[in-house]
One Martini backbone bead per residue (centre of mass of N, CA, C, O) as a GRO file, in nm:
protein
  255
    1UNK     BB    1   3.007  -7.484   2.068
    2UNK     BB    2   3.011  -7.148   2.150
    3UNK     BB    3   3.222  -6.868   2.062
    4UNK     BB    4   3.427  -6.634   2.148
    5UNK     BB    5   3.645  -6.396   2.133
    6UNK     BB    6   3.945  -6.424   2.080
    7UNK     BB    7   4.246  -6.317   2.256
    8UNK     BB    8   4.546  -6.276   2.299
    9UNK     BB    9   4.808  -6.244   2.459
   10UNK     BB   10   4.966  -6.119   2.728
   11UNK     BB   11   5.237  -5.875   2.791
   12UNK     BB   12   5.369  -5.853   3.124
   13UNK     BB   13   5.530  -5.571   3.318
   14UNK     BB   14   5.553  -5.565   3.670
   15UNK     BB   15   5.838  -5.382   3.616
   16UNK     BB   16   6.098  -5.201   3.624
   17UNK     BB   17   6.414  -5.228   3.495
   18UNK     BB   18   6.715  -5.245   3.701
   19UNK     BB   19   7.012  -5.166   3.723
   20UNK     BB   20   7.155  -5.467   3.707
   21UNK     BB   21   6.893  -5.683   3.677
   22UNK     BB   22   6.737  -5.939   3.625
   23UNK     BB   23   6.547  -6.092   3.362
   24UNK     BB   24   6.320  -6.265   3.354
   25UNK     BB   25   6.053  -6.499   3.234
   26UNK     BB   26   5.689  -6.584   3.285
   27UNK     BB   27   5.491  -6.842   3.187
   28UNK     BB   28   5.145  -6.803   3.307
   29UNK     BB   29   4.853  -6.871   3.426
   30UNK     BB   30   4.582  -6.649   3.412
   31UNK     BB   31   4.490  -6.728   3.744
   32UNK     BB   32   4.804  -6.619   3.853
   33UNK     BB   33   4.796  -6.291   3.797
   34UNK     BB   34   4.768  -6.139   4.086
   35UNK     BB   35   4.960  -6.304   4.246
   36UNK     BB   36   5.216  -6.270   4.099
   37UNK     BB   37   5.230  -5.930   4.095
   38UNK     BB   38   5.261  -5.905   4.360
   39UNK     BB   39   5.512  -6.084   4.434
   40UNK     BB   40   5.734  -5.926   4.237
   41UNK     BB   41   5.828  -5.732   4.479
   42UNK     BB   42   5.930  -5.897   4.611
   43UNK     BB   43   6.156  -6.063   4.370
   44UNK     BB   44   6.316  -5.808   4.364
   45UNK     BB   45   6.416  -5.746   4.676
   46UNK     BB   46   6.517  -6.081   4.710
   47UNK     BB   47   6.669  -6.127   4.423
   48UNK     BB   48   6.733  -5.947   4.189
   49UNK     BB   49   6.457  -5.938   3.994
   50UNK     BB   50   6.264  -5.949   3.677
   51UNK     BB   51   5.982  -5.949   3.602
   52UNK     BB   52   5.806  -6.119   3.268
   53UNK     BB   53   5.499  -6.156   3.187
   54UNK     BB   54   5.269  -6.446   3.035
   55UNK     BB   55   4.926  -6.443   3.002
   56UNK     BB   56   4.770  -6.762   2.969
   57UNK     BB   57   4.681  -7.013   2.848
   58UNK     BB   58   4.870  -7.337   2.870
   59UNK     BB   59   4.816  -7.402   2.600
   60UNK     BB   60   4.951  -7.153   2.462
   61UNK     BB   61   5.218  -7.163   2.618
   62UNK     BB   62   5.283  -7.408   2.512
   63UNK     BB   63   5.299  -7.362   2.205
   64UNK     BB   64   5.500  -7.116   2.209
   65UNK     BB   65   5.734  -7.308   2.332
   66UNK     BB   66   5.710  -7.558   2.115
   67UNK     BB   67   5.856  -7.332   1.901
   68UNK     BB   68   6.060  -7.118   2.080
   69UNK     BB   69   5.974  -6.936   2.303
   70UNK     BB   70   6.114  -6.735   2.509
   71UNK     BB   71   6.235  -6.821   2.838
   72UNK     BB   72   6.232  -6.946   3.184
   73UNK     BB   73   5.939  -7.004   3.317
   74UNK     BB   74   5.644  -7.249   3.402
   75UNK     BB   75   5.310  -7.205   3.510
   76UNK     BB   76   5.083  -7.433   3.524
   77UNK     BB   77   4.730  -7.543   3.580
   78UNK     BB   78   4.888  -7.825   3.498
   79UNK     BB   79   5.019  -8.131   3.387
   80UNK     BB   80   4.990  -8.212   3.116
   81UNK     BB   81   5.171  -7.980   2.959
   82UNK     BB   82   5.402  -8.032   3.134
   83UNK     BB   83   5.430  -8.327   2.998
   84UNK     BB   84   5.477  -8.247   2.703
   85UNK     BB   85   5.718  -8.088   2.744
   86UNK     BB   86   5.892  -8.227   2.863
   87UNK     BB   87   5.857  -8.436   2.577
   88UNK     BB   88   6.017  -8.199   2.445
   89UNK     BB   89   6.263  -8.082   2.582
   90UNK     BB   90   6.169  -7.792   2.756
   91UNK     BB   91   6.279  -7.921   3.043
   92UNK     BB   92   6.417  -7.899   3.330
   93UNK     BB   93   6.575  -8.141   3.507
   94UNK     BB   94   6.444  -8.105   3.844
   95UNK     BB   95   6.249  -7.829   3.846
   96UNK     BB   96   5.976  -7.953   3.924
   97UNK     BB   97   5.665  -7.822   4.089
   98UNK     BB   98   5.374  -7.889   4.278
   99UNK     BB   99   5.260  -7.637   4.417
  100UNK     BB  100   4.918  -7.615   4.373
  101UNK     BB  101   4.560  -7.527   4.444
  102UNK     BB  102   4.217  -7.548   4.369
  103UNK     BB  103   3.900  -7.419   4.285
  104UNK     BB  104   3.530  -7.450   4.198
  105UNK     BB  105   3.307  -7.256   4.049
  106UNK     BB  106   2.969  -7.115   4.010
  107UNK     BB  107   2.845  -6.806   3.841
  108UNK     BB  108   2.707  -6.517   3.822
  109UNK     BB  109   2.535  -6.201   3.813
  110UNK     BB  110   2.502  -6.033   4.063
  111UNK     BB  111   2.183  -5.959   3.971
  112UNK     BB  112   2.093  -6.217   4.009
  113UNK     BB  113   1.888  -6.424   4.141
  114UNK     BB  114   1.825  -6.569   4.410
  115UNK     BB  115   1.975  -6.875   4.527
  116UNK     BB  116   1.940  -7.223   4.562
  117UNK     BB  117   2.269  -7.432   4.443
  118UNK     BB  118   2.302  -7.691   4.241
  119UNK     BB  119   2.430  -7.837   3.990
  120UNK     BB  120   2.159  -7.960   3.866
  121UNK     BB  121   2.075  -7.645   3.806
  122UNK     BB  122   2.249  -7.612   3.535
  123UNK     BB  123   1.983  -7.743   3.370
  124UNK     BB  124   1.853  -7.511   3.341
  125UNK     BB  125   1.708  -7.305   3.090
  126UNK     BB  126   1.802  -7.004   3.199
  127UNK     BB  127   2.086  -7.126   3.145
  128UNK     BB  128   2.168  -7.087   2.817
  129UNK     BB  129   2.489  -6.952   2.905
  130UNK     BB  130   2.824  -7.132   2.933
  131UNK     BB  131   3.131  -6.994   3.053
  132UNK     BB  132   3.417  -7.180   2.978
  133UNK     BB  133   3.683  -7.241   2.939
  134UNK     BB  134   3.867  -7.436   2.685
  135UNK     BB  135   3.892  -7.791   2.732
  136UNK     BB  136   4.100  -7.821   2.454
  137UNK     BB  137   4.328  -7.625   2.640
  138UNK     BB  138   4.219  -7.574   2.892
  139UNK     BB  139   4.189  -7.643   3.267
  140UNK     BB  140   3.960  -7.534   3.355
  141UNK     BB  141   3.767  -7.631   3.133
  142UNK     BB  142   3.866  -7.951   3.180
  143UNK     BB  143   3.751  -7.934   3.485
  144UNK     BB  144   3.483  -7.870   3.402
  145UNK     BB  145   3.446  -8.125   3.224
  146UNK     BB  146   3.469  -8.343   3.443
  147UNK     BB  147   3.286  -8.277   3.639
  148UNK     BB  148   3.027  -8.264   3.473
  149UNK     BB  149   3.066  -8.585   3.412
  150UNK     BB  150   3.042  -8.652   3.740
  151UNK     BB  151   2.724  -8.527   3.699
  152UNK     BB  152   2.576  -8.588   3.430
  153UNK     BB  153   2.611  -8.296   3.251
  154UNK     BB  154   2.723  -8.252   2.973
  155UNK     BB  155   2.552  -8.338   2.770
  156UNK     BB  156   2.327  -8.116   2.826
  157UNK     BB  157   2.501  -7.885   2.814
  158UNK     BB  158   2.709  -7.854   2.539
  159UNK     BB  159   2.539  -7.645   2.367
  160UNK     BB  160   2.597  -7.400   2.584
  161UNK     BB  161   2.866  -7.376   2.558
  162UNK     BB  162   3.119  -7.118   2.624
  163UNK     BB  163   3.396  -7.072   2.500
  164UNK     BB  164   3.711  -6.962   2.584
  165UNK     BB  165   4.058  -6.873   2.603
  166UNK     BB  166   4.044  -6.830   2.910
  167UNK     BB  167   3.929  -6.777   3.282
  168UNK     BB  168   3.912  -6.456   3.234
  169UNK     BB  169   3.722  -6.507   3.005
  170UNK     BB  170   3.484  -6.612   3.132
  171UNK     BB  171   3.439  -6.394   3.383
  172UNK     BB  172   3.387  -6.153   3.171
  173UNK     BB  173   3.104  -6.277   3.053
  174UNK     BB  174   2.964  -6.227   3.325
  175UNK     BB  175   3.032  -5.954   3.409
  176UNK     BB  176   2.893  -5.873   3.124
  177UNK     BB  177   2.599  -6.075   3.067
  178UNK     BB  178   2.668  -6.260   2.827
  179UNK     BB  179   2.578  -6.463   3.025
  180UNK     BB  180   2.481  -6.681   3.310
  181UNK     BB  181   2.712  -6.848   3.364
  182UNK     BB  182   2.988  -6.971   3.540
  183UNK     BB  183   3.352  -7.164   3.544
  184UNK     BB  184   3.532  -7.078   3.806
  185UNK     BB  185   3.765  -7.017   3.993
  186UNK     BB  186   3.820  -6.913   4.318
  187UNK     BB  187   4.037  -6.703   4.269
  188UNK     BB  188   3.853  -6.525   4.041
  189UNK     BB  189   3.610  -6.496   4.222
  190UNK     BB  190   3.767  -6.338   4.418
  191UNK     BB  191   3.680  -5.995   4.450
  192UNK     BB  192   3.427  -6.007   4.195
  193UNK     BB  193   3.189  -5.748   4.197
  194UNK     BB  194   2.992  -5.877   3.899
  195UNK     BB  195   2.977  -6.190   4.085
  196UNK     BB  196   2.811  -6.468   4.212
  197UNK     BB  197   2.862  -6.710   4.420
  198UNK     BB  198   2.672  -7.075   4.408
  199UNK     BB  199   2.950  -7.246   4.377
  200UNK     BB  200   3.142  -7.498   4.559
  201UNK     BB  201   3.334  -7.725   4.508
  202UNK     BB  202   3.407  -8.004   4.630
  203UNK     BB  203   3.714  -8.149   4.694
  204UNK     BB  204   3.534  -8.456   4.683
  205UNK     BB  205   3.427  -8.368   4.373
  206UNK     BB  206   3.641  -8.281   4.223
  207UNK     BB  207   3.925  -8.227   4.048
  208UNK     BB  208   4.213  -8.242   4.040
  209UNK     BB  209   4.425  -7.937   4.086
  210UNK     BB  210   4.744  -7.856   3.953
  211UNK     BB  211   5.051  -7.631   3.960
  212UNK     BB  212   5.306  -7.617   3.795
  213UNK     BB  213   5.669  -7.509   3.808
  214UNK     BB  214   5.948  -7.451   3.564
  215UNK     BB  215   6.250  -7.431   3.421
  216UNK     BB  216   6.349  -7.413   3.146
  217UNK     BB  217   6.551  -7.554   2.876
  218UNK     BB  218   6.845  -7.333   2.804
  219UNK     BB  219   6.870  -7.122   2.965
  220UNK     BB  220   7.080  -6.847   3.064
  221UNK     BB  221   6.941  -6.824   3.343
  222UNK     BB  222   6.891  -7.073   3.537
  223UNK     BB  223   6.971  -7.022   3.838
  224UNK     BB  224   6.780  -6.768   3.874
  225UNK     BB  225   6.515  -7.010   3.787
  226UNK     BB  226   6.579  -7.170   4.045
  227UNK     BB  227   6.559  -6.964   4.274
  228UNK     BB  228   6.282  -6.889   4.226
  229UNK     BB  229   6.130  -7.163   4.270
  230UNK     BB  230   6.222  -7.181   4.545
  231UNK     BB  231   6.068  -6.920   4.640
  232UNK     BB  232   5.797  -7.030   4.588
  233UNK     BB  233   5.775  -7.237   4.810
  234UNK     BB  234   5.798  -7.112   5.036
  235UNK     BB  235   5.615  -6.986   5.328
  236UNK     BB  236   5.557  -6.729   5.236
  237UNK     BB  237   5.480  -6.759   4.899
  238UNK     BB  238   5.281  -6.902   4.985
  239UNK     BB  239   5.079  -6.710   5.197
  240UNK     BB  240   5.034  -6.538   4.920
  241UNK     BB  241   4.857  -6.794   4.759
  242UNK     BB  242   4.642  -6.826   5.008
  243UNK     BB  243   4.523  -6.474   4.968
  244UNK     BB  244   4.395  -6.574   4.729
  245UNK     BB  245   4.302  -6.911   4.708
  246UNK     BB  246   4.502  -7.138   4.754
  247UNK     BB  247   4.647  -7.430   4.765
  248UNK     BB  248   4.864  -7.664   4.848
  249UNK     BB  249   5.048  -7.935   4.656
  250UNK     BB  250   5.241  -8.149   4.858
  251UNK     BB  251   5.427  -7.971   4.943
  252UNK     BB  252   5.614  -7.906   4.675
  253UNK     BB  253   5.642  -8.140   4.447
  254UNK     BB  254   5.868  -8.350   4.303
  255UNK     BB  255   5.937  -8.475   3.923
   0.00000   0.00000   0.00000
């Protein structure tokens, strides 16, 4: 697979902190950034924290809190990253709730003709350049290649394939014309205006896709990092991840 140069994860600070408020720390997968800093303004208002997110693929953020990295909470775009940390006792028990879901699209530059497109259609010759965030470390990337191989295309496709860093590097790929077309979340190619969607998978064609959300183990922050998870359940904070393009998985299932 050919690789784009990869960039470091941002640590991005959703508003200033005000006196006497407490300061959360939120590891978040980069797909979920538009949603989270929107909801911070709540989260500040309603619960008296200030949001301090990392927003980068899951894989990066599990290895950086596997490491020592201090957080609140972990917001993973997957189960699989969380159950990694889990078995290595960085996550509090009983805090872990199976939040969201989302769905796979794939992708053109606004630019490119029209046309009508099945999966099988990504084996055209002319789509040389496929992006999608790097399988072997992002969730995207690998529910993007489990679903391309329950259509046989995978093997097909795989010299093509440009792994990014994570999904918003995917789509800033296609969005910048470097690739021909990418696979990213249905949430992030929402409102993007220099790519058009050309196919969206359906829910019962494509792979489960589940986003747990967990407070750190040993926070001293602990209560603060419970209330948070707690709000994030609530049927406002759903309502609001909703109009990003999100959808509920399992109504908060707790694991």
């Amino acid at each position: 697979m050919k690789r784009l140069p990869l960039l470091p994860a941002l640590l991005i600070v959703a508003c200033a902190p005000a006196p006497g408020r407490d300061e959360l720390v939120v590891f978040a997968a980069a797909s979920l950034r538009n949603a989270l800093e929107d909801l911070s303004h709540s989260a500040a208002r309603e619960l008296g924290v200030t949001l301090v997110f990392n927003f980068a693929g899951s894989g990066e953020l599990a290895r950086q809190l596997r490491a020592g990295a201090k957080a609140d909470v972990f917001f993973s775009a997957d189960e699989e990253w969380m159950d990694r940390l889990s078995g290595a006792g960085r996550i509090d028990p009983g805090s872990r709730v199976s939040l969201l879901s989302n769905r796979l699209t794939v992708v053109v530059p606004a630019d490119a003709p029209a046309r009508d497109f099945r999966a099988e259609d990504l084996a055209d010759p002319a789509l040389a350049r496929i992006a999608l965030a790097d399988p072997e470390s992002v969730p995207a990337g690998r529910y993007a290649r489990e679903w391309l191989r329950s259509r046989g295309l995978w093997q097909a496709l795989a010299g093509r394939i440009v792994p990014t860093l994570d999904v918003r590097a995917a789509l800033a790929a296609v969005e910048a014309g470097a690739v021909d077309a990418g696979i990213v979340y249905r949430t992030d190619a929402r409102g993007a205006s220099r790519v058009r969607v050309v196919l969206e998978v359906p829910e019962q064609e494509g792979p489960r896709i589940s986003y747990p959300v967990a407070v750190i183990a040993g926070t001293p922050r602990r209560a603060q990092a419970k209330r948070l998870v707690a709000w994030l359940v609530r049927a406002e904070a759903q309502g609001r991840f909703e109009g990003f393009g999100f959808a509920a998985a399992g109504r908060g299932e707790r694991r």
